[in-house]
C-alpha positions as CSV (number, residue, x, y, z in Angstrom):
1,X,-15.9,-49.2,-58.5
2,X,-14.9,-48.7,-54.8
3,X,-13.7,-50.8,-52.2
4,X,-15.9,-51.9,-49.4
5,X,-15.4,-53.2,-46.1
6,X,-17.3,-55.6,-44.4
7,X,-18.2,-57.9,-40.6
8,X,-17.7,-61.6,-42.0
9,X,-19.7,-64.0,-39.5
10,X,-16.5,-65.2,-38.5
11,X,-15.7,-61.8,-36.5
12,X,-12.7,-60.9,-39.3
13,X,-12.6,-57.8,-42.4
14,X,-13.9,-58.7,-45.6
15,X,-12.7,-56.8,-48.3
16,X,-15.3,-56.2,-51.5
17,X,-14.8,-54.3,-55.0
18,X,-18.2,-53.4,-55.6
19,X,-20.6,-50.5,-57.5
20,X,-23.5,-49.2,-56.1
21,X,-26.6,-49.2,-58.0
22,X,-29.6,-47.1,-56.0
23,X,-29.3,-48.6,-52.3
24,X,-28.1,-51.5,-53.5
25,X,-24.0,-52.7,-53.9
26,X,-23.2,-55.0,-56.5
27,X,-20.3,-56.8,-55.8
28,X,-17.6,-57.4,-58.7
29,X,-14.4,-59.0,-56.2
30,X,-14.5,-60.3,-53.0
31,X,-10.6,-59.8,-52.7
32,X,-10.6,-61.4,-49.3
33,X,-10.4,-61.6,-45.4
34,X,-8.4,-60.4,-42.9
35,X,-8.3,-60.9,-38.9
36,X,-6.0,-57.9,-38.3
37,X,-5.1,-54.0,-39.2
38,X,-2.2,-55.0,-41.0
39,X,-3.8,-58.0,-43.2
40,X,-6.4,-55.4,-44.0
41,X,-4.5,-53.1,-45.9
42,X,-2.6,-55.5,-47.7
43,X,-5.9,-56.2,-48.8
44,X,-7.4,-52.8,-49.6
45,X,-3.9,-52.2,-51.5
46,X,-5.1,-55.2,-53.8
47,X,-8.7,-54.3,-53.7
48,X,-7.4,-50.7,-55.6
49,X,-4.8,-52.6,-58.1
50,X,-8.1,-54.7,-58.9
51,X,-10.5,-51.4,-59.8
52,X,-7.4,-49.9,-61.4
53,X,-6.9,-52.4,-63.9
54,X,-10.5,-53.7,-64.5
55,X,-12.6,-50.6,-63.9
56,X,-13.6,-49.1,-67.6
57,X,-14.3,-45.3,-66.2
58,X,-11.6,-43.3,-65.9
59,X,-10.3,-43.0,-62.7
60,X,-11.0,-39.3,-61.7
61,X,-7.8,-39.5,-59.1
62,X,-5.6,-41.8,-60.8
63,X,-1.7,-39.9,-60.2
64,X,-0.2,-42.2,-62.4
65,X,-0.6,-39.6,-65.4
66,X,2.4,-37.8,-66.2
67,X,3.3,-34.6,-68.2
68,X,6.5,-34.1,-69.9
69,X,7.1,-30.8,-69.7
70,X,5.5,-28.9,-66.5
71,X,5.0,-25.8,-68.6
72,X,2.5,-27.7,-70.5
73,X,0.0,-28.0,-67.5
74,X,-2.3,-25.7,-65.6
75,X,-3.4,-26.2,-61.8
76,X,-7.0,-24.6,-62.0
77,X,-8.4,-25.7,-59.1
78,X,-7.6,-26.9,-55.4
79,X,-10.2,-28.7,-53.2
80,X,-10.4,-30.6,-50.6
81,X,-12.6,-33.2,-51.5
82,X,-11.2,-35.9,-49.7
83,X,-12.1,-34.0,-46.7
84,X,-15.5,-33.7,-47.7
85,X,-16.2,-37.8,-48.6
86,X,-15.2,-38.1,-45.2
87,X,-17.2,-35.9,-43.2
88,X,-20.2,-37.2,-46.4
89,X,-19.5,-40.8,-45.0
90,X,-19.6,-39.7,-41.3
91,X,-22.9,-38.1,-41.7
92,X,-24.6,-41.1,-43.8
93,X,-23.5,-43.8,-41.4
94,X,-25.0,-41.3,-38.3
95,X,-28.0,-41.9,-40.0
96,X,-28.4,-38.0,-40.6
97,X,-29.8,-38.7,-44.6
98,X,-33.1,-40.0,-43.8
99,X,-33.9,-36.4,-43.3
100,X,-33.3,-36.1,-47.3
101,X,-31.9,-32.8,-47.8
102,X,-28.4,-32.3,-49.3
103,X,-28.4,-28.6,-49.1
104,X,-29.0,-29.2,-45.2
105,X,-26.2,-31.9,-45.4
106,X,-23.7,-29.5,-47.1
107,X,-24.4,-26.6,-44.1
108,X,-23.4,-29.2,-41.4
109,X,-20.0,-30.4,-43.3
110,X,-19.1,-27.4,-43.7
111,X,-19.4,-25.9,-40.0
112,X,-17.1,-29.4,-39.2
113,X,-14.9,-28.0,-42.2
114,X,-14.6,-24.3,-41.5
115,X,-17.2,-22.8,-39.5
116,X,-18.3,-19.3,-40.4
117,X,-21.5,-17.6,-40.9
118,X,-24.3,-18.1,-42.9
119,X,-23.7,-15.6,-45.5
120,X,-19.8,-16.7,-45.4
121,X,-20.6,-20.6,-46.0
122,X,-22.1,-19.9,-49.3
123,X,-18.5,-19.0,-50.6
124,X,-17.1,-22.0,-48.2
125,X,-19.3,-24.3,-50.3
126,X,-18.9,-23.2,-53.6
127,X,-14.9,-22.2,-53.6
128,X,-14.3,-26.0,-51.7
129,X,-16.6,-28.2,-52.8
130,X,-18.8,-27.4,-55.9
131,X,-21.4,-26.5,-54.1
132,X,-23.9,-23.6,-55.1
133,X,-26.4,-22.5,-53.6
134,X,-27.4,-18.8,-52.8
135,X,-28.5,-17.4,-49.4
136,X,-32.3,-17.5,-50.1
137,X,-31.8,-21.4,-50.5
138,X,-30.2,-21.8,-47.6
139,X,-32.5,-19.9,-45.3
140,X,-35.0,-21.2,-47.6
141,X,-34.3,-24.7,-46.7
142,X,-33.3,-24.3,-42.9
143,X,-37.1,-22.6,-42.2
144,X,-38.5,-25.9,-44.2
145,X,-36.2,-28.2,-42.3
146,X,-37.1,-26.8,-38.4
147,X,-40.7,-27.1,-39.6
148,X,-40.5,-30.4,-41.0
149,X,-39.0,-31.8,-36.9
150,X,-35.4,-32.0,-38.3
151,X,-34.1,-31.7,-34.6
152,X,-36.4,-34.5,-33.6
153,X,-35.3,-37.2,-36.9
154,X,-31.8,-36.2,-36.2
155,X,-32.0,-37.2,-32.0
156,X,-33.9,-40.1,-33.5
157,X,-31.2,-41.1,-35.6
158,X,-28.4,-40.7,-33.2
159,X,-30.0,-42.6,-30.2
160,X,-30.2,-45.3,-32.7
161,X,-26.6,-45.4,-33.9
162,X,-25.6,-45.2,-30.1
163,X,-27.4,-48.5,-29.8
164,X,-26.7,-50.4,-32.6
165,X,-23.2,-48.6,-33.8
166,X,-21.3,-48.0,-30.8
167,X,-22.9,-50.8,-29.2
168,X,-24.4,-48.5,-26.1
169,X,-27.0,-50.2,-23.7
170,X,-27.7,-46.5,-23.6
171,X,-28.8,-46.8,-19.9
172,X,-26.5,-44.5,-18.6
173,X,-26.4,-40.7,-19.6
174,X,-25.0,-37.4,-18.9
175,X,-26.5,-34.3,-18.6
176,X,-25.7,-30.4,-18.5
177,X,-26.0,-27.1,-19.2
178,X,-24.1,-23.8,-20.7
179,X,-24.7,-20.9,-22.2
180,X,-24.4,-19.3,-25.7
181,X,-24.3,-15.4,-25.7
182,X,-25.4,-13.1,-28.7
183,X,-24.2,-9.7,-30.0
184,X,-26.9,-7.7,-28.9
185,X,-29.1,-6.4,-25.4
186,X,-32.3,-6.9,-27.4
187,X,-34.5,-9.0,-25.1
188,X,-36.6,-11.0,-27.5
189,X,-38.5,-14.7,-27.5
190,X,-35.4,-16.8,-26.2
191,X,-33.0,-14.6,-25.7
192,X,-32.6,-13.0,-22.2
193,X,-30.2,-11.9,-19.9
194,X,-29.6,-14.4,-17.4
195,X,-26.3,-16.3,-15.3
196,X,-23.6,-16.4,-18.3
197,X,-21.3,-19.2,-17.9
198,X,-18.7,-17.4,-20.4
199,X,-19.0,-14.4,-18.1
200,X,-21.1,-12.0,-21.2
201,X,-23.6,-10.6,-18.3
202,X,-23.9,-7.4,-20.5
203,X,-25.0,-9.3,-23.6
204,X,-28.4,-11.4,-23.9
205,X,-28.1,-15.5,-24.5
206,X,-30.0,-18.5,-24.7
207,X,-29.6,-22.0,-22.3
208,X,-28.4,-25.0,-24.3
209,X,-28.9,-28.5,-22.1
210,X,-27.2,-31.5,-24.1
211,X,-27.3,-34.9,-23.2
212,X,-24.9,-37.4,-24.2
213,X,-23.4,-41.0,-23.5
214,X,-20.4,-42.2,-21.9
215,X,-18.2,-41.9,-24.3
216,X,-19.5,-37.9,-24.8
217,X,-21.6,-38.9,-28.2
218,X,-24.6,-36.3,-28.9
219,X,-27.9,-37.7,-27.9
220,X,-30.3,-35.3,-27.4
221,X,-30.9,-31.3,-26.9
222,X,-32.8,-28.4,-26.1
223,X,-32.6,-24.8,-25.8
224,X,-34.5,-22.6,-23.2
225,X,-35.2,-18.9,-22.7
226,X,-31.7,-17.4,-21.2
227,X,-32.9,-16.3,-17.8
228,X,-34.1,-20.3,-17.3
229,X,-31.7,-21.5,-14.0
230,X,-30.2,-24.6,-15.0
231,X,-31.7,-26.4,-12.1
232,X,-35.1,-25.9,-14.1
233,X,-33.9,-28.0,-17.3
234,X,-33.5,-31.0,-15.4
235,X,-36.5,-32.7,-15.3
236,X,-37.8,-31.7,-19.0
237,X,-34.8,-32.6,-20.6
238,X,-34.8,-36.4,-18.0
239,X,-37.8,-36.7,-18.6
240,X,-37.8,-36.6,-22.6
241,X,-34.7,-38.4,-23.1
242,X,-36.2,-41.3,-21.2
243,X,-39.0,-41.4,-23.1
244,X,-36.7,-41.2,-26.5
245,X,-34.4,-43.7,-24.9
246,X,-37.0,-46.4,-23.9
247,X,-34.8,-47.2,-21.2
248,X,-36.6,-48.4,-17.6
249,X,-33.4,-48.3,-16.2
250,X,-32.3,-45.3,-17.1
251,X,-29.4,-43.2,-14.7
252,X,-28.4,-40.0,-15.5
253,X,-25.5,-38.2,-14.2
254,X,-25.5,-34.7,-13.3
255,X,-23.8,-31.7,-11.5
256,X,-24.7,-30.3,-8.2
257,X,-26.2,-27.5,-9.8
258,X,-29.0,-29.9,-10.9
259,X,-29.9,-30.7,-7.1
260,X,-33.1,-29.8,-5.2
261,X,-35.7,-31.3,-3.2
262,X,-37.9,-31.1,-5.6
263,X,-35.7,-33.0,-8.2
264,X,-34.9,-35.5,-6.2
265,X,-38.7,-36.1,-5.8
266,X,-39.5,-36.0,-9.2
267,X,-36.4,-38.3,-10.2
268,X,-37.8,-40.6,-7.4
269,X,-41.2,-41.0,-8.8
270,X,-40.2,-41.2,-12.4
271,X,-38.0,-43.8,-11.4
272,X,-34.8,-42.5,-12.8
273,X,-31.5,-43.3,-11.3
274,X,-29.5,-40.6,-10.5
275,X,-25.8,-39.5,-9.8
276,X,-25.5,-35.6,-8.8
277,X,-22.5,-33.8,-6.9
278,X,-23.5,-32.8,-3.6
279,X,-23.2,-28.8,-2.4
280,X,-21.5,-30.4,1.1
281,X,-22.1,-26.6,2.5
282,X,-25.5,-26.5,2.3
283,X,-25.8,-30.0,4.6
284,X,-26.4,-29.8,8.7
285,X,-23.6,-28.4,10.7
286,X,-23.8,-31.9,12.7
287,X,-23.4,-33.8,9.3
288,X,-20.8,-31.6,7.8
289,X,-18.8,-32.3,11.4
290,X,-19.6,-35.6,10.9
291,X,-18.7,-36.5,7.5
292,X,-15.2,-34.7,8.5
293,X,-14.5,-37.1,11.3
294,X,-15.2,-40.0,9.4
295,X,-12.8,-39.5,6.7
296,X,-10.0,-37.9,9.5
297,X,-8.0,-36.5,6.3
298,X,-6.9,-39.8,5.4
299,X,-6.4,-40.0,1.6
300,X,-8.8,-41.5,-0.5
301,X,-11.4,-42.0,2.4
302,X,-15.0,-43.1,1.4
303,X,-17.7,-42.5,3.8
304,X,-21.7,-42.6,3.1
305,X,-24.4,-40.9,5.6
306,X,-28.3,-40.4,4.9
307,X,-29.1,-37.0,3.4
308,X,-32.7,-36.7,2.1
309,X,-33.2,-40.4,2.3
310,X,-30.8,-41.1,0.1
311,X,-27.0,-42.1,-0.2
312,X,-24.5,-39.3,0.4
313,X,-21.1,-40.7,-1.1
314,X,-18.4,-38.5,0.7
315,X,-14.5,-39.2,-0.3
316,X,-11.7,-36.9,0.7
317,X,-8.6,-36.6,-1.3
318,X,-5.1,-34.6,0.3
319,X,-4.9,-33.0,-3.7
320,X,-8.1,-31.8,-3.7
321,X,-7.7,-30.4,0.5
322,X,-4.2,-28.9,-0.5
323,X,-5.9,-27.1,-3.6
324,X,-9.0,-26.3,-0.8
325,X,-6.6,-25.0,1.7
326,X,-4.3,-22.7,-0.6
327,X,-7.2,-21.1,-2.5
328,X,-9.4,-20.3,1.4
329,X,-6.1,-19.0,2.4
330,X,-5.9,-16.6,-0.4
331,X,-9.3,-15.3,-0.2
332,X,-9.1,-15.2,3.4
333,X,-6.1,-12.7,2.7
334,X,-8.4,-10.8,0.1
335,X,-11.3,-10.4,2.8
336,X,-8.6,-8.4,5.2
337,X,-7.4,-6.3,2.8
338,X,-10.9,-5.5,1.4
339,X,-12.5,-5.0,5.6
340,X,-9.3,-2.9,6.0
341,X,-10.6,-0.4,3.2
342,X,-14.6,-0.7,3.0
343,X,-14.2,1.6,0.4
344,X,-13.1,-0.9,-1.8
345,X,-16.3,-3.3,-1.5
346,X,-18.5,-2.9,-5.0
347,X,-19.7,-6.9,-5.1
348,X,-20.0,-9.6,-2.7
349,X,-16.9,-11.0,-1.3
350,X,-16.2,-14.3,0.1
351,X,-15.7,-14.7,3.7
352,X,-17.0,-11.0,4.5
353,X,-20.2,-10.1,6.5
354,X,-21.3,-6.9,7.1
355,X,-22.5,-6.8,11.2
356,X,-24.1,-4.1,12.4
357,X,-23.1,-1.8,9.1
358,X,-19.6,-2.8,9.5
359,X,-17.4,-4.9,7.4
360,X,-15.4,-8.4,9.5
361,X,-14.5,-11.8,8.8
362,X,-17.5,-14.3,8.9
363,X,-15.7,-16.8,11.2
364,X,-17.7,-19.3,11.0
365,X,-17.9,-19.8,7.3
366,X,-14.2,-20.0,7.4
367,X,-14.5,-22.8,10.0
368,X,-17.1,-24.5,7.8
369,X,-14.7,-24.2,4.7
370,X,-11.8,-25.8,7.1
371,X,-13.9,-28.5,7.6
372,X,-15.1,-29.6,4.5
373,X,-12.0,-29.2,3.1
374,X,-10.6,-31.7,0.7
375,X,-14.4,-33.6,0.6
376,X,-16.8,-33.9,-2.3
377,X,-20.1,-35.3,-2.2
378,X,-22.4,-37.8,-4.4
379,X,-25.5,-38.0,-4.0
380,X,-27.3,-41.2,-5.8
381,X,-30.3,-43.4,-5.8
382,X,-28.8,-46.3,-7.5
383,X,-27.4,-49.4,-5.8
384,X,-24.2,-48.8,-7.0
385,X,-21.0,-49.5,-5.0
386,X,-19.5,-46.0,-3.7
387,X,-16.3,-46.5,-6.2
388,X,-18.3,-46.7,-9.1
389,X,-20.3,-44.1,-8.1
390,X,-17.3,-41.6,-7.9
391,X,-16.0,-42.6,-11.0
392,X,-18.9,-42.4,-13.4
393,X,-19.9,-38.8,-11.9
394,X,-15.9,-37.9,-12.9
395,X,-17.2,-39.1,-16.6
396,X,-18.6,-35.5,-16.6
397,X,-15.4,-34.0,-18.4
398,X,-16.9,-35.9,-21.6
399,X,-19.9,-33.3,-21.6
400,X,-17.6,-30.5,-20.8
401,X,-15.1,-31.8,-23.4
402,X,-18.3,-31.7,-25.9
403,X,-19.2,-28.1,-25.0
404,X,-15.7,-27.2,-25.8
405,X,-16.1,-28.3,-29.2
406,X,-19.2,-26.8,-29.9
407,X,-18.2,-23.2,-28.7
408,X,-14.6,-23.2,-30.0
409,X,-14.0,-25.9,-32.9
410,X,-18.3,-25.6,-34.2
411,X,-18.2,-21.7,-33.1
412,X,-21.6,-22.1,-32.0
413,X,-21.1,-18.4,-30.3
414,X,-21.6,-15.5,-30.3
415,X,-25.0,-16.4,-32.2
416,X,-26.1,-14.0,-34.7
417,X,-29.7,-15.0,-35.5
418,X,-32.3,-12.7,-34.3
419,X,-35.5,-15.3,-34.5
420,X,-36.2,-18.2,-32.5
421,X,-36.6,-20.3,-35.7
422,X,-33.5,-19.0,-37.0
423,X,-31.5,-19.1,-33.6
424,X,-33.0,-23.1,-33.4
425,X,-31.5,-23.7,-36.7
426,X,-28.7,-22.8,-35.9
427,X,-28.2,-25.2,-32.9
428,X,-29.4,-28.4,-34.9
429,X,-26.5,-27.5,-37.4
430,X,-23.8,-27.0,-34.8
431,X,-25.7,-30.6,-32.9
432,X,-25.2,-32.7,-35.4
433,X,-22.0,-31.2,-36.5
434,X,-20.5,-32.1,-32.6
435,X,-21.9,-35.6,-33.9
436,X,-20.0,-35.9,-36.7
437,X,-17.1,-34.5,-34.4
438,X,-17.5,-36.8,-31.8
439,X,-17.7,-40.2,-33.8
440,X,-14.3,-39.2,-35.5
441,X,-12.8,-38.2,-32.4
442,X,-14.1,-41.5,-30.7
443,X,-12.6,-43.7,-33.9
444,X,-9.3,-42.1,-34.5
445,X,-8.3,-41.3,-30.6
446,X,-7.3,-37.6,-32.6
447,X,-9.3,-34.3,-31.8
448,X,-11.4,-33.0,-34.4
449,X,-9.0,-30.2,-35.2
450,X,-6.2,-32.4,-35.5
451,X,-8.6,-34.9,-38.2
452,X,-9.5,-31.5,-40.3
453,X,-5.9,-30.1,-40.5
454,X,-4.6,-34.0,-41.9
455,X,-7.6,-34.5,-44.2
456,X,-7.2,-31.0,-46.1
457,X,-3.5,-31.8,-46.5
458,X,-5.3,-34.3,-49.6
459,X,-6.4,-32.0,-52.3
460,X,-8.3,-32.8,-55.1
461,X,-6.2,-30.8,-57.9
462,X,-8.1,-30.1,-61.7
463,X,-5.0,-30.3,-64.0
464,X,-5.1,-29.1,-67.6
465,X,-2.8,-29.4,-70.2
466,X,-2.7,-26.2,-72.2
467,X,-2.6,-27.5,-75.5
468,X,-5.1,-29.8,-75.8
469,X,-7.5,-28.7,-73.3
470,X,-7.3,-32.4,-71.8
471,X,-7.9,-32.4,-68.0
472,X,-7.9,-34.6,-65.1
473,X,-8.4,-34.8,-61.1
474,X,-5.5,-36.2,-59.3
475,X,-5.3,-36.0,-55.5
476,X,-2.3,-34.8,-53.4
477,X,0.5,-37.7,-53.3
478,X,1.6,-37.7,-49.2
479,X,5.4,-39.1,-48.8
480,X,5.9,-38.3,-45.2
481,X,5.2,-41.7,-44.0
482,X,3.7,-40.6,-40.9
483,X,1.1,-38.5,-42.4
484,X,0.5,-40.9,-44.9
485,X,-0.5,-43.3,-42.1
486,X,-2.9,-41.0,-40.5
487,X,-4.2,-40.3,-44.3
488,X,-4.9,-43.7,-44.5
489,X,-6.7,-44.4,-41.2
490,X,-9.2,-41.8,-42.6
491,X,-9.3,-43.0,-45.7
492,X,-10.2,-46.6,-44.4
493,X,-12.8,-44.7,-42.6
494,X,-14.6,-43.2,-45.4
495,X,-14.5,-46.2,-47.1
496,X,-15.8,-48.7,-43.8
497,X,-18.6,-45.7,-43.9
498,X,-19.3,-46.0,-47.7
């Protein structure tokens, strides 16, 4: 038996003991319903006296056995499979187990769990949770999934939990770009040397575009050869999530790096909305000069001109002119010292020219600095008013905060794989892990790391009494009342995902 929670029609939490037989649940109790949080447990706290007393298995974590003398007992095992429901129930509900394939399944739970390399992950699985395969299987299976579209059911299955379980019109999206580097200088298929955005010029990588919502849920992505400039991505990666999307009215929202003329014209007659930061630097000296007087360094200031025959939304803060001012003055003190010695000069600097073979302060792109100072520019298509326009291109940390979590909590680098098949294996693993990542983050307001190091506090312990060779599972009892709370929340989780 287990507990299951349920939407009544009514808006409120019904609380079910059921079994489930197949796909189907059969239901034994319907214990009852609840309108808040608090009503809710009181409820699942009856819901688990119910199974305790009426279920006729043994209850594999039932603590209430005791042993009378501790010398009696061993602890043979230690495993976090508490942990392991969860992230189970995470990746069911994401809709990930229509591509049927539990090894597959296992490999993304545990690069959530503990991420390590291929060879590595095979002892991860086995040593915490029972599960054995060798290396040939896993490789073995990966090579099947990638040729069997895995990337393309799992995108499916995530646009379609966007829609229907985070309740996301799915009209708006966000879009960039980074860069995962490899362990080697071997220029081969995908991998290339090309602009590293974690500053590994001296190692090959690959270009990873994601796309997600605004909340910074996974919807789509791609990988292109490493020397691809991100401006390049744009359109492929637009044009293919509008066409997964089904959305007429799609916008997407984008850095400036993602501006040209010719995106702009192929956004324009796709008919895609569009949101991109503005390179204010590149405008017409006149425009630059007049954006400046029209927001006269008064905080906050909105202006809008006609660049490219479009809206140019230009707002100048006094934090972001302050932060403009000290770091121009700084490199403007670094361009003297560096003229002063020319000796010194190995890579382009900043505010230095070089004018008839000598080294001197380019005056006037200090001017241009001064007067752009404190302004950033949006460019847009959309009829959107200029506030909103500011504020959903600042939505862009969520994409950033997603990259994040794919390079340090998913380890997604460096990459280690040496064939395309392999490498894009690799990157639907680490894709649907930062779904799994995301969704918990999004329901518990906790970062992932901060979910993993609560869950794996609840150990699943094997105890055997010596004597009679009796043994039992009983999970980790948690007394500290605030952990137990958070230990709940997740445990109300897995069982709302059952």
């Amino acid at each position: 038996m287990k507990i299951r929670i349920v939407k009544t029609p009514t808006n409120k939490f019904g609380v079910q003991v059921v079994t489930r037989h197949k796909k189907n649940f059969i239901l034994h109790k319907q214990i009852g319903s609840a309108q808040n949080e608090e009503e809710k447990q009181k409820l699942i706290s009856q819901a688990r006296e119910y199974i305790s007393t009426y279920d006729p298995q043994q209850n594999l974590f039932d603590q209430s056995e005791t042993f009378s003398h501790l010398a009696e007992i061993e602890i043979t095992k230690s495993q976090p499979l508490f942990l392991y429901r969860l992230l189970c129930s995470v990746y069911n509900d994401l809709g990930f187990s229509s591509f049927p394939d539990p090894v597959i399944k296992d490999l993304i739970v545990a690069r959530v769990y503990q991420p390590v390399s291929k060879s590595e992950i095979v002892d991860i699985l086995e040593d915490s949770f029972d599960c054995r395969y060798s290396l040939k299987t896993v490789y073995r299976h990966l090579k099947k999934a990638v040729e069997n579209n895995l990337r393309d059911s799992f995108q499916t299955a995530l646009i379609n939990f966007a829609k229907n379980g985070l309740n996301d019109s799915l009209k708006l999206v966000f879009y960039d770009v980074t860069t995962l580097a490899f362990d080697s200088q071997a220029k081969v298929g995908l991998k290339d040397f090309g602009f590293s955005k974690d500053h590994r010029f001296h190692d090959v990588q690959i270009v990873v575009g994601l796309v997600v919502n605004r909340e910074g849920f996974p919807l789509y992505f791609d990988v292109f050869n490493g020397k691809t400039f991100e401006g390049k991505t744009f359109i492929p990666v637009v044009e293919k999530i509008k066409k997964l999307l089904g959305s007429p009215d799609l916008t997407v929202i984008a850095d400036a790096a993602m501006i040209s003329r010719f995106n702009i014209e192929e956004l324009d007659a796709r008919n895609i909305g569009f949101i991109v930061g503005a390179r204010l630097g590149n405008l017409p000296k006149k425009l630059q000069q007049n954006i400046s007087q029209e927001v006269l360094g008064i905080d906050q200031k909105v202006t809008t001109v006609n660049y490219l025959n479009h809206r140019l939304v230009c707002q100048y803060l006094g934090s972001r002119a302050a932060k403009d001012r000290s770091d121009r003055e700084k490199q403007i003190e670094r361009a003297k010292l560096i003229v002063s010695s020319p000796s010194k000069i190995v890579r382009r600097f900043r505010f230095i020219e070089a004018v008839n073979g000598k080294y001197e302060i380019n005056e006037k792109l200090v001017e241009k600095s001064r007067i752009l100072e404190g302004i950033k520019g949006y460019l847009t298509n959309t009829v959107l008013d200029e506030q909103t326009i500011i504020n959903r291109y600042h939505d862009l940390w969520r994409i950033e905060k997603s990259f994040r979590i794919t390079k340090s909590d998913l380890e997604a680098r460096p990459v280690f794989h040496q064939l395309d098949e392999t490498i894009k294996a690799h990157l639907i693993i680490v894709f649907a892990g930062l779904a799994i990542a995301r969704y918990l983050e999004i329901k518990t307001g906790l970062t992932i790391k901060k979910i993993i190091k609560i869950a794996k506090k609840v150990l699943t312990h094997k105890v055997t009494i010596v004597k009679t060779g009796e043994s039992a599972l009983i999970e980790t009892k948690i007394t500290d009342p605030i952990l137990c709370g958070q230990v709940e929340k997740l445990r109300v989780l897995e069982y709302q995902m059952s």
